[in-house]
C-alpha positions as CSV (number, residue, x, y, z in Angstrom):
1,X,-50.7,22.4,-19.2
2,X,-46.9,22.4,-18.4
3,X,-45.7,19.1,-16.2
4,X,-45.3,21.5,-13.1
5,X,-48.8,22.4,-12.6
6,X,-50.2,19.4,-14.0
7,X,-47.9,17.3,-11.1
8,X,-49.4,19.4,-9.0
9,X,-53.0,18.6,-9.3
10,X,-51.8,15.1,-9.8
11,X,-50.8,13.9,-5.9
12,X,-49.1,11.2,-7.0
13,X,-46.8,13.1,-9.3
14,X,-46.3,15.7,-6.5
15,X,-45.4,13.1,-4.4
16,X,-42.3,11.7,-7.2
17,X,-40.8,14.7,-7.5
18,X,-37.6,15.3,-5.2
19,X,-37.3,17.8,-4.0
20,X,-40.0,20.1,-5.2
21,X,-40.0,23.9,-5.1
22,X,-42.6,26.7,-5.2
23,X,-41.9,30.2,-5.9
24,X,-44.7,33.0,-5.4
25,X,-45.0,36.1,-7.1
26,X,-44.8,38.1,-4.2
27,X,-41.3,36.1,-2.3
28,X,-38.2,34.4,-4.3
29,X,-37.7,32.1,-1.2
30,X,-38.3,28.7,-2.1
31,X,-40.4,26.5,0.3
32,X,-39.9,22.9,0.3
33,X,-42.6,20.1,0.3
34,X,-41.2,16.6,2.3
35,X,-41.9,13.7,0.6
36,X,-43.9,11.1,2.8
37,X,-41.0,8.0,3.1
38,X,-43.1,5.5,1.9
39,X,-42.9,6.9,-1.7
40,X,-39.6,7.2,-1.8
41,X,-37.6,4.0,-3.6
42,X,-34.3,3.0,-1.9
43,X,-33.6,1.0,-5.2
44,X,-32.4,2.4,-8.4
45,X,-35.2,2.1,-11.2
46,X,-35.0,2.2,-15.2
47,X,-36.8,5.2,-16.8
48,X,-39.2,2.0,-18.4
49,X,-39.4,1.0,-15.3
50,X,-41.0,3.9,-13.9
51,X,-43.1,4.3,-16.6
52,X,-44.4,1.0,-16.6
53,X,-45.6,1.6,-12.9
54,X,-47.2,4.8,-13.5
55,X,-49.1,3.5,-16.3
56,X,-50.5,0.8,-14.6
57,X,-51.6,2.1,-11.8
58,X,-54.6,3.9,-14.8
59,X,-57.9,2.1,-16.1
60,X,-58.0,1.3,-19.6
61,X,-59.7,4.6,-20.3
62,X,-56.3,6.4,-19.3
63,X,-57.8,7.7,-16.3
64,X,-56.2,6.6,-13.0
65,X,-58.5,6.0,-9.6
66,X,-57.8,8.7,-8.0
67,X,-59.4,10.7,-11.0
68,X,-56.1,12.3,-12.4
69,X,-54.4,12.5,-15.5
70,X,-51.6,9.6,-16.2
71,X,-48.3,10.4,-15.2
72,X,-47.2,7.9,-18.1
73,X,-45.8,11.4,-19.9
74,X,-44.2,12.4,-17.2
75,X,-42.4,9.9,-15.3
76,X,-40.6,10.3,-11.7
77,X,-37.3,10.9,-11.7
78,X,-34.5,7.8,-10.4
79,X,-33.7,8.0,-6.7
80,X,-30.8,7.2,-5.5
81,X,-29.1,5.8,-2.5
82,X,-26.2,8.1,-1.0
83,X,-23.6,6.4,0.3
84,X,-21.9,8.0,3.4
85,X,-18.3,8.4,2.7
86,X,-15.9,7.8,5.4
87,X,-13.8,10.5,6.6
88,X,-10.5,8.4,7.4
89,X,-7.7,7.2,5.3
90,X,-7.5,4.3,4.3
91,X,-6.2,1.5,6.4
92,X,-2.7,1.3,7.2
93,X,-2.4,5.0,5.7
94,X,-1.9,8.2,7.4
95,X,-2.7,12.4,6.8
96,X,0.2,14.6,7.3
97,X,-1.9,17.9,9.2
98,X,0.6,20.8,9.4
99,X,2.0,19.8,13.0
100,X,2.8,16.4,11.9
101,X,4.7,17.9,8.7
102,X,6.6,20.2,10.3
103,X,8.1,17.7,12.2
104,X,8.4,15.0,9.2
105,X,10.0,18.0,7.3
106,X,12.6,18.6,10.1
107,X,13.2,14.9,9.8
108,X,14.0,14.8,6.3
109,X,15.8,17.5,6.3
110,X,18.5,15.8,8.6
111,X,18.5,13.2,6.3
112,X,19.2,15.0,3.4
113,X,21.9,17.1,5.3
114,X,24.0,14.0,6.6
115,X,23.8,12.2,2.8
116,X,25.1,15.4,1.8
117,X,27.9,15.4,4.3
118,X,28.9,12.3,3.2
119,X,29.1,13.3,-0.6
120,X,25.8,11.3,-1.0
121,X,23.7,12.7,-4.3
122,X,19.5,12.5,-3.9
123,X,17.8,10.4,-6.4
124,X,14.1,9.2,-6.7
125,X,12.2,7.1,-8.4
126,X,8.3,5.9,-9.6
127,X,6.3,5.0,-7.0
128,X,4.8,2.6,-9.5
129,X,7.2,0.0,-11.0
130,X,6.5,-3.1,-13.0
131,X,5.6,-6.1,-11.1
132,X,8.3,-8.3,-12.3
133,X,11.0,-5.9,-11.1
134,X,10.2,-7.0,-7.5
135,X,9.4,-10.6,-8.5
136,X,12.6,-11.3,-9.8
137,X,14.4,-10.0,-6.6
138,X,12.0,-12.6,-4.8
139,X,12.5,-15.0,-6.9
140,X,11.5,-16.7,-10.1
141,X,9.2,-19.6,-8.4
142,X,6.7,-17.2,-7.3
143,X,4.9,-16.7,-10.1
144,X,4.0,-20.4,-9.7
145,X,1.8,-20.6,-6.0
146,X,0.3,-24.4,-6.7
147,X,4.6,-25.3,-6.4
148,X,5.0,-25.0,-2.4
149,X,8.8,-25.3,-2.9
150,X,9.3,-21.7,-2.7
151,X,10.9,-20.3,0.6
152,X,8.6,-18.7,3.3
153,X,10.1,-15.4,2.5
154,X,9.3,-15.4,-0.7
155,X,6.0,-16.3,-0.5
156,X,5.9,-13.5,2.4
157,X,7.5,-11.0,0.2
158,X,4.7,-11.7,-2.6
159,X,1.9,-11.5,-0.7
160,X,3.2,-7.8,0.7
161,X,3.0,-6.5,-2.9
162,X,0.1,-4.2,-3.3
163,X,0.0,-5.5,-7.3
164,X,-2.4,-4.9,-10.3
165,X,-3.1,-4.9,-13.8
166,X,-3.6,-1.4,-15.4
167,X,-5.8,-0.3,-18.5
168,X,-2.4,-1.2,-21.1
169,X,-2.8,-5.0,-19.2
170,X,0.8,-3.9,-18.2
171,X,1.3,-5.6,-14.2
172,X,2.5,-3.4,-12.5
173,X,3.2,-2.7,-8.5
174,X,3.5,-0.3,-5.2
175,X,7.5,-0.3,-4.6
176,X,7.5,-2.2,-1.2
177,X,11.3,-0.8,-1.0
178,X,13.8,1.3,-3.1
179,X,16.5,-1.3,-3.7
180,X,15.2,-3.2,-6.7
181,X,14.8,0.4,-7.8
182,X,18.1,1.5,-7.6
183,X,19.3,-1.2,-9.6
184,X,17.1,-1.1,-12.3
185,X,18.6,2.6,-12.9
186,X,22.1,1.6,-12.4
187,X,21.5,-1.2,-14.8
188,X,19.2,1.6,-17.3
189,X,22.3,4.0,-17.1
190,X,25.3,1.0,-17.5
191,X,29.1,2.4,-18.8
192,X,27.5,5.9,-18.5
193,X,28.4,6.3,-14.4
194,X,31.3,6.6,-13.1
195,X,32.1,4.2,-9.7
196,X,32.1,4.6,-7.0
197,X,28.4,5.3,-6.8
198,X,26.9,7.1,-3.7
199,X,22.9,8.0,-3.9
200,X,20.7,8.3,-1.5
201,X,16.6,9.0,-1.6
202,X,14.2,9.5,0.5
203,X,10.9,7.3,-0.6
204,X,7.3,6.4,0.2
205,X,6.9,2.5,0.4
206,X,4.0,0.1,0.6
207,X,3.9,-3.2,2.0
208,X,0.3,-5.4,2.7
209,X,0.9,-7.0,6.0
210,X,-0.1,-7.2,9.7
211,X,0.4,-3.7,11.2
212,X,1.9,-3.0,15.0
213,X,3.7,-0.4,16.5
214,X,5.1,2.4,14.5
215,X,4.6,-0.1,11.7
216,X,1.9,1.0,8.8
217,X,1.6,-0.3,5.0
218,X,2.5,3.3,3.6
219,X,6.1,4.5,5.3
220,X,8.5,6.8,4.3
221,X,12.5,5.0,3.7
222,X,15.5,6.9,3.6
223,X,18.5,4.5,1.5
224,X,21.9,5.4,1.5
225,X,23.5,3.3,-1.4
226,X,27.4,2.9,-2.3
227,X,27.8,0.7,-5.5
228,X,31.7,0.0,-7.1
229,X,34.2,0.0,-3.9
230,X,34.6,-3.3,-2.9
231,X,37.0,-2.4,0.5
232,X,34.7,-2.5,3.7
233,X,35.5,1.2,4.1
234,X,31.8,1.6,2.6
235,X,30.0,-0.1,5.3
236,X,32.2,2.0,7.7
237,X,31.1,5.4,6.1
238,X,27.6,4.1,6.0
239,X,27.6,3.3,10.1
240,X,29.2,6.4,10.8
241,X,27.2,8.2,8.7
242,X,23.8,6.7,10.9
243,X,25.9,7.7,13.9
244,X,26.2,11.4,12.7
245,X,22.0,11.1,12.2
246,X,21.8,10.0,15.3
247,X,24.0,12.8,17.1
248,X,22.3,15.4,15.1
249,X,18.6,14.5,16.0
250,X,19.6,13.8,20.1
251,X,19.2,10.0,19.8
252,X,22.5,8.6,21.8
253,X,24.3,4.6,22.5
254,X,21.5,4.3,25.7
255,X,18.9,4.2,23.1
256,X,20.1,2.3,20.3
257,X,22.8,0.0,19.1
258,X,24.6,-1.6,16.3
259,X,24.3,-5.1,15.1
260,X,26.6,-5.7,12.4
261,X,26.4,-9.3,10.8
262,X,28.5,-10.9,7.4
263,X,27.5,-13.0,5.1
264,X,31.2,-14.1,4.2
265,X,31.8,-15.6,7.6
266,X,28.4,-17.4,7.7
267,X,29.2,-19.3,4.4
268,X,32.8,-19.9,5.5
269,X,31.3,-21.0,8.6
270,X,28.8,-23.3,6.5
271,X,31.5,-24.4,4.2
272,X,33.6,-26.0,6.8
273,X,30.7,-28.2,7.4
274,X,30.3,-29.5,3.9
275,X,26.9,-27.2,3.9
276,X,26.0,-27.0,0.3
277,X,25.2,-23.6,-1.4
278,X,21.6,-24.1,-2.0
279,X,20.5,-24.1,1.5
280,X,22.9,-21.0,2.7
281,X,18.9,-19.4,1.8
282,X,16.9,-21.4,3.6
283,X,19.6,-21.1,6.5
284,X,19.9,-17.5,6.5
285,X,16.1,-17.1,6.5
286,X,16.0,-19.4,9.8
287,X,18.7,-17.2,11.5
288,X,17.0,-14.6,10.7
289,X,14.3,-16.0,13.6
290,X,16.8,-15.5,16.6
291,X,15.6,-13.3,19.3
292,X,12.0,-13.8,17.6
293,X,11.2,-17.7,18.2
294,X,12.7,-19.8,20.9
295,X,16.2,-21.3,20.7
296,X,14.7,-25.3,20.0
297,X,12.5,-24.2,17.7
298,X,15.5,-23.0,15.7
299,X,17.3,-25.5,16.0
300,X,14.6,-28.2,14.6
301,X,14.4,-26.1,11.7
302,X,18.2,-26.3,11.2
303,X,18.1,-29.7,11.8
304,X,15.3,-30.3,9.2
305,X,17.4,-28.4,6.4
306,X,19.5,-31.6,6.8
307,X,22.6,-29.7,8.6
308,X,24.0,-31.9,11.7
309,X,24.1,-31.4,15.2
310,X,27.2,-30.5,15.5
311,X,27.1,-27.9,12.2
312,X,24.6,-26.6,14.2
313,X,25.8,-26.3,17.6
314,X,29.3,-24.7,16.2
315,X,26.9,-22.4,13.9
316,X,24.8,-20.9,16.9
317,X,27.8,-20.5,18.7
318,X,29.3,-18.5,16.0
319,X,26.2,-16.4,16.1
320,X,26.0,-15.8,20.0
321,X,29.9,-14.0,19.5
322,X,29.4,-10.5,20.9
């Protein structure tokens, strides 16, 4: 007797089988038999497992109670559990349907056309880099998390990382920005370029953290780099180069504005108060708060760096010059 008809006469065999067709000489269209729920499994089970149930369930004369054959020979098959998948990208992530890349293609497309106005050349670059790359811009202490004498940008800045180990053991990480990036290949292609440098790509970036307006962990950065001209005339091509963006996509001076700060005069201003060189870090990190946090707030933070009142006052000051 083949296992189909002898499931058949077999109820509880009939009932295991999922799903279960019948074909008749006369039609080819297959009618299907539900399976009462209760003998349907919602957990996984062995082949032995399955076995050992239905062999069980028969006297020691191989006969079961309900006067069947054993189903020992043939047992049901494994159900599984289907998970329902969800139909939305992941957090923090974002589809690009054909309205939303027109316009993110009309977008790049300026960029490319200003770099390219301003003798800028397009690079790119892995979206997977090794972890280290973007721990050594951090810092060298953050490998170590049980030390707590790292900065709170650091820390911040590690914790961002979408970072893993892949099948080589190799640890590698999502590029949370194209910087570290573009030195690596400056530093890969050494006496071969010729300075000044001007590149410019357009990248997809992830970063970990707390998302808010226009703000996700996958966005798109455009960098415009100019390595090898030390004169300040590169900063001024670079801000008039955002200003020809700007005019080009309709954004004007009502809508945004320039904020243009140097490190230089912050140190010179630092220096004149005997401010030592290890905390211009710490100190830039706590100006960076202005406009965020209230004024007090930064200056107990100043103040707990160990600079004086009066380096503080004079530094603030310095800071508020329009």
């Amino acid at each position: 007797m083949s296992p189909l008809s002898s499931s058949l006469l077999n109820p509880r065999l009939s009932f295991s089988l999922k799903p279960l067709f019948l074909f008749s000489q006369s039609s080819f269209a297959p009618r299907k038999f539900q399976i009462p729920r209760q003998f349907v499994s919602a957990k996984r089970k062995t082949f032995s497992a399955l076995a050992s149930e239905q062999s069980s369930a028969t006297d020691n004369g191989g006969r079961s109670g309900g006067g069947g054959r054993s189903g020992a020979l043939y047992p049901s098959p494994v159900v599984e559990q289907v998970q329902r998948i969800d139909v939305n990208p992941p957090k923090g992530t974002r589809d690009f349907p054909p309205e939303d890349m027109r316009l993110r293609t009309w977008l790049f497309n300026h960029f490319r056309e200003v770099s390219r106005l301003f003798g800028f050349e397009e690079v790119d670059y892995p979206v997977l880099e090794s972890e280290v790359l973007f721990i050594r811009k951090a810092g060298e202490e953050i490998r170590d998390q049980t030390k707590f004498s790292m900065t709170v940008a650091v820390f911040h800045f590690y914790v961002q990382l979408y970072c893993f180990e892949d099948r080589g053991n190799r640890r590698v990480a999502l590029r949370p920005e194209l910087t570290p990036s573009l030195a690596r290949l400056v530093i890969q292609k050494g006496k071969s370029l010729s300075l000044p440098l001007k590149w410019f790509a357009i990248g997809q970036c992830w970063r970990y953290e707390r998302m808010t307006r226009g703000r996700r962990r996958e966005h798109y950065q455009w960098n415009m780099d100019i390595l090898g001209l030390p004169e300040v005339t590169a900063e001024a091509e670079l801000i008039s180069s955002i200003v020809a963006f700007f005019k080009r996509v309709g954004i004007t001076e009502s809508d945004v504005g320039f904020k243009v700060s140097s490190r230089k005069v912050l140190q010179e201003v630092l220096r004149c108060y005997s401010v030592p060189e290890n905390l211009f870090g710490k100190v830039c990190i706590i100006i960076d708060k202005i406009e965020k946090i209230p004024i007090d707030e930064i200056k107990r933070e100043l103040n707990a760096t160990g600079l004086s009142e009066e380096a503080i006052e004079e530094l603030l000051q310095v800071l508020s010059i329009k």
